[in-house]
C-alpha positions in Angstrom: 96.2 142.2 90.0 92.8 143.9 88.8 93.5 146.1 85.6 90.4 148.6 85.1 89.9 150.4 81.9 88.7 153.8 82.3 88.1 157.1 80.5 88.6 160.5 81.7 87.5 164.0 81.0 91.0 165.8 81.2 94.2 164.6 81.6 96.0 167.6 83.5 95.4 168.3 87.2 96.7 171.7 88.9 98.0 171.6 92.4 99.2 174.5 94.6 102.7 173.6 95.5 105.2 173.6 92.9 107.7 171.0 92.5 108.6 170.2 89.5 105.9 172.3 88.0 102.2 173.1 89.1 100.6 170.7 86.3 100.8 167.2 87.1 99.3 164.4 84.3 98.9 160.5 85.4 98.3 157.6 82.8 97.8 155.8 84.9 96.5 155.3 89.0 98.0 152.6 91.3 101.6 151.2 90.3 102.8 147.9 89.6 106.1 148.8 90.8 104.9 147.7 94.4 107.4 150.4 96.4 106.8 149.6 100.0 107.5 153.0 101.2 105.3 154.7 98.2 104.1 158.1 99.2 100.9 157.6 96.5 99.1 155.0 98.0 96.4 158.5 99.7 95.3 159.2 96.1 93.2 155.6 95.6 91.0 156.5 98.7 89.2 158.9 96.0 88.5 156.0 93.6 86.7 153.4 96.8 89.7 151.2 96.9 92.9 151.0 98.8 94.9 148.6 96.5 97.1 150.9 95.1 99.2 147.7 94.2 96.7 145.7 93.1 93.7 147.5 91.6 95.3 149.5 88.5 93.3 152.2 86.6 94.2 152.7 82.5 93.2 155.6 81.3 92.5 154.8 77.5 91.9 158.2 76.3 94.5 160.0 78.2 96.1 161.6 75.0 92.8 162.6 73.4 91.7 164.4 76.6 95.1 165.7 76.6 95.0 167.6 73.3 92.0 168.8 74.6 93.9 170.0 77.5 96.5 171.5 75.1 93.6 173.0 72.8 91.8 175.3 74.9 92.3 178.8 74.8 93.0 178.8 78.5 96.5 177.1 78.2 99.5 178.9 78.6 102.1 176.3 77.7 103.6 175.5 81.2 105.7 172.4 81.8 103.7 169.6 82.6 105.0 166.7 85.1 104.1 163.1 84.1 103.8 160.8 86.9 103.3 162.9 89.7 101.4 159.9 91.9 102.4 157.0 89.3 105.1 156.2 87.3 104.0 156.2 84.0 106.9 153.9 83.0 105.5 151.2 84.9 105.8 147.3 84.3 102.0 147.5 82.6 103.1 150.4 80.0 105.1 147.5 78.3 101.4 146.5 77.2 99.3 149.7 76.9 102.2 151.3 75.2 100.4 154.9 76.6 103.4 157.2 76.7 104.4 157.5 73.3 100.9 159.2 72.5 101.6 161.5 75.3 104.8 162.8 74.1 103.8 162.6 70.4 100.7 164.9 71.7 103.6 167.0 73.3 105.4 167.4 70.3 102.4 168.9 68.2 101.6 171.1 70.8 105.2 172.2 71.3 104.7 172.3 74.9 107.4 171.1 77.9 107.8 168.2 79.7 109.2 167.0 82.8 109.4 162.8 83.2 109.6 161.5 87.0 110.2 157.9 86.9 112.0 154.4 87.8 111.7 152.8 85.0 114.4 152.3 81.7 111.6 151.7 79.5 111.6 154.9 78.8 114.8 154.9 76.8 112.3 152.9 74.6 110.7 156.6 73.4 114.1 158.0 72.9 113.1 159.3 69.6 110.1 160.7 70.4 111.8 162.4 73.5 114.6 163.9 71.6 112.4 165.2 69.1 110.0 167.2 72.1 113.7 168.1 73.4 114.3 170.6 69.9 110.7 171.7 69.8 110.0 172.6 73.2 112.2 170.6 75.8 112.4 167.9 78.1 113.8 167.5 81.4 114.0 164.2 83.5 114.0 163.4 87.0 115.2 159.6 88.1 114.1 157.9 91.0 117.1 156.6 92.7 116.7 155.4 96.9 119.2 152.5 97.3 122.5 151.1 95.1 122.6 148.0 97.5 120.5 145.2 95.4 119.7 142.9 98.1 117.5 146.1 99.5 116.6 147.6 96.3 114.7 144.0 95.3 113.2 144.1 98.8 111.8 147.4 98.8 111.4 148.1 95.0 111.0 144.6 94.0 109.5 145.5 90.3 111.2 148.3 89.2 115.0 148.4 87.7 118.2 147.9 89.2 118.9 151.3 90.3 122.6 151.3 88.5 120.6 150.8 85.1 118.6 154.0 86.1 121.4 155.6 86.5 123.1 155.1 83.2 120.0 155.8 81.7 120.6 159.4 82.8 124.6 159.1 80.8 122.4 157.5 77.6 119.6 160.9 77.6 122.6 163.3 78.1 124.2 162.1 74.9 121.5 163.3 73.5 121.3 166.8 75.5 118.2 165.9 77.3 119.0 167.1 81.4 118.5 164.8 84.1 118.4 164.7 87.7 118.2 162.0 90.8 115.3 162.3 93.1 117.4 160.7 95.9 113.7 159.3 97.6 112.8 158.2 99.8 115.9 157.8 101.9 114.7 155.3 104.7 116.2 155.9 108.2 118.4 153.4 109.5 118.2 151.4 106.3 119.7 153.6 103.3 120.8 156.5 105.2 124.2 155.1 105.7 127.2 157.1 104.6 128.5 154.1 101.5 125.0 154.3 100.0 124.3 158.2 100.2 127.9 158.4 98.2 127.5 155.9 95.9 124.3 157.3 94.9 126.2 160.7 94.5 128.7 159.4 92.9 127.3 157.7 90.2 124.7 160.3 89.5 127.8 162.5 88.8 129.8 160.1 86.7 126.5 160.0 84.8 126.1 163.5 84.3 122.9 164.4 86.7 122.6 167.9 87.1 120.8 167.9 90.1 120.2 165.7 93.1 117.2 166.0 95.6 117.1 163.9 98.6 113.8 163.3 100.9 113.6 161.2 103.9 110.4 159.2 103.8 107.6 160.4 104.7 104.2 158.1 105.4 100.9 159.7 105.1 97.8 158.0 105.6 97.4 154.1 104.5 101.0 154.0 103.9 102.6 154.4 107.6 99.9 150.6 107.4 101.4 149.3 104.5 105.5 150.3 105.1 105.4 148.8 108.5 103.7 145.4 107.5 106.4 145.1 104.7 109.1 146.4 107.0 107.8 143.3 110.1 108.3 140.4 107.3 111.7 142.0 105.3 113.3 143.7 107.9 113.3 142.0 111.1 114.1 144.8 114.2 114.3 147.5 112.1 110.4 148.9 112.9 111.5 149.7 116.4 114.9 151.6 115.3 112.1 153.7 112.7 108.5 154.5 114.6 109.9 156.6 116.8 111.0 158.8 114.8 107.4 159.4 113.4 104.8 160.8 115.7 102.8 161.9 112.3 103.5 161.5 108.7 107.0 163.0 109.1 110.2 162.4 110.3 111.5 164.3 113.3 113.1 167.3 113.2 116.2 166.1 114.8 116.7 163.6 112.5 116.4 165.7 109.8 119.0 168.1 110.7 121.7 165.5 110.9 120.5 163.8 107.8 120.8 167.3 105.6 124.1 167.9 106.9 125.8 165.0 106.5 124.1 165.4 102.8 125.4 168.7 102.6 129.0 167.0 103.0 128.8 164.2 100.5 127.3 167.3 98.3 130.3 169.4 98.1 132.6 166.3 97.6 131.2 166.0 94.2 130.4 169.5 93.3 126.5 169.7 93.3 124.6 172.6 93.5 124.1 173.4 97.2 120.5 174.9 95.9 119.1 171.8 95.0 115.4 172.3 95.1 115.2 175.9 93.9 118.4 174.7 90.9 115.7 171.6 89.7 112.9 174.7 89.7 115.2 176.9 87.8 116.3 173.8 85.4 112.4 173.5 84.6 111.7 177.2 84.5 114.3 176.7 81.4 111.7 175.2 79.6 109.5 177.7 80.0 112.2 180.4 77.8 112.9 177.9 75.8 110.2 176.9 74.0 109.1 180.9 73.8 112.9 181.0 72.3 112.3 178.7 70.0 
């Protein structure tokens, strides 16, 4: 692995499409976590490399530039999403210990946050996260794909067990901070299967999850490259049951319809919002009134 220290000039970048809000910020680019479906791997054509696994960018200054960010006259407070195209709770955070500056630069700014992530290390900034929680509020999404270890190691082979993710989500709501699942990417013919889809649902709601989103995979650019080369070695005869169902980046439409609805079943067994994208956009409106509440 190639670690590069770099600076940058601000830490917030604006995007059209709003997910979990229009402000993105990224400590880091490339991910240690070495996902073999990730959907991220586009954004390292724009720094001359293609290792997203391999060649990691630190941005030292991240919090600096980010009170800058927060400073200008410009800002309106909106919630901000960390780790939009890498998690900041990744395996080389344990070393850079980056993300407590963020949130501590959250805190003094009062200003909302939203955490994507696979990662329990961040129940390591619990503090910090419950004190942005009073001052302006914190909402967290977890990244959960697959409850079957043998093909969580394979496909996620450095992030947590998804179980301890899970629980993580019971552990933030003691302390009233809301949570979510990002049930993504769902892989056809590989975690689409009834037993996992509930047992994800399941234990999201025993653990309190407000919300769950599930994706199918999707594979744009280098990444249809990578997914396939992984899938060839760890997954013997499962390529040929998965490309045809991607002419593009996408899966097809057909698919998707019978995927969503036998979602939509598992969904109404345990009482989630039917809403679920535009309930997570409402959950992180909330922190919008809030802090202005506050």
């Amino acid at each position: 692995m190639s670690l590069k220290e770099i600076t940058c000039k601000t830490a917030l970048h604006y995007h059209d499409r709003e997910f979990a809000s229009n402000w993105d910020l990224n400590i880091y680019r490339g991910c240690g976590h070495r996902c073999i479906y990730c959907f991220a791997q586009y954004s390292h054509k724009y720094l001359d490399t293609e290792q997203f696994f391999d060649d990691i960018f630190i941005k030292t200054n991240v919090a600096e530039a980010l009170s800058a960010d927060f400073s200008r006259r410009s800002w309106t407070g909106d919630p901000v999403n960390i780790c939009g195209v890498t998690d900041g709770y990744q395996p080389l955070e344990k070393e850079y210990v980056l993300m407590p500056k963020i949130i501590e630069t959250f805190i003094r700014h009062r200003n909302p946050m939203i955490i994507t992530t696979k990662s329990t290390l961040l129940l390591r900034d619990i503090d910090l996260l419950k004190e942005l929680n009073k001052v302006a509020g914190v909402n967290v999404q977890v990244s959960v794909s697959a409850l079957d270890e043998i093909i969580r190691k394979k496909t996620e082979p450095f992030a947590p067990p998804s179980v301890e993710r899970l629980g993580m989500i019971g552990e933030l709501n003691k302390w009233g901070i809301p949570c979510g699942v990002l049930m993504m990417p769902i892989i056809p013919h590989l975690t689409d299967n009834i037993e996992n889809l509930d047992a994800i649902f399941k234990t999201a709601k025993e653990n309190g999850a407000k919300t769950i989103i599930p994706q199918v995979l999707h594979l744009r650019g280098n990444a249809k490259n990578v997914f396939f080369n992984y899938v060839r070695s760890l997954f013997p005869g499962l390529e040929s049951r998965i490309k045809p169902l991607y002419n593009g980046a996408y899966v097809n439409k057909n698919y998707l319809e019978t995927f969503y609805q036998k979602v939509a079943s598992i969904r109404k067994k345990y009482n989630f919002p039917s809403d679920h994208r535009e309930n997570f956009r409402n959950e992180c409106r909330r922190l919008d009134t809030q802090l202005k509440l506050l």
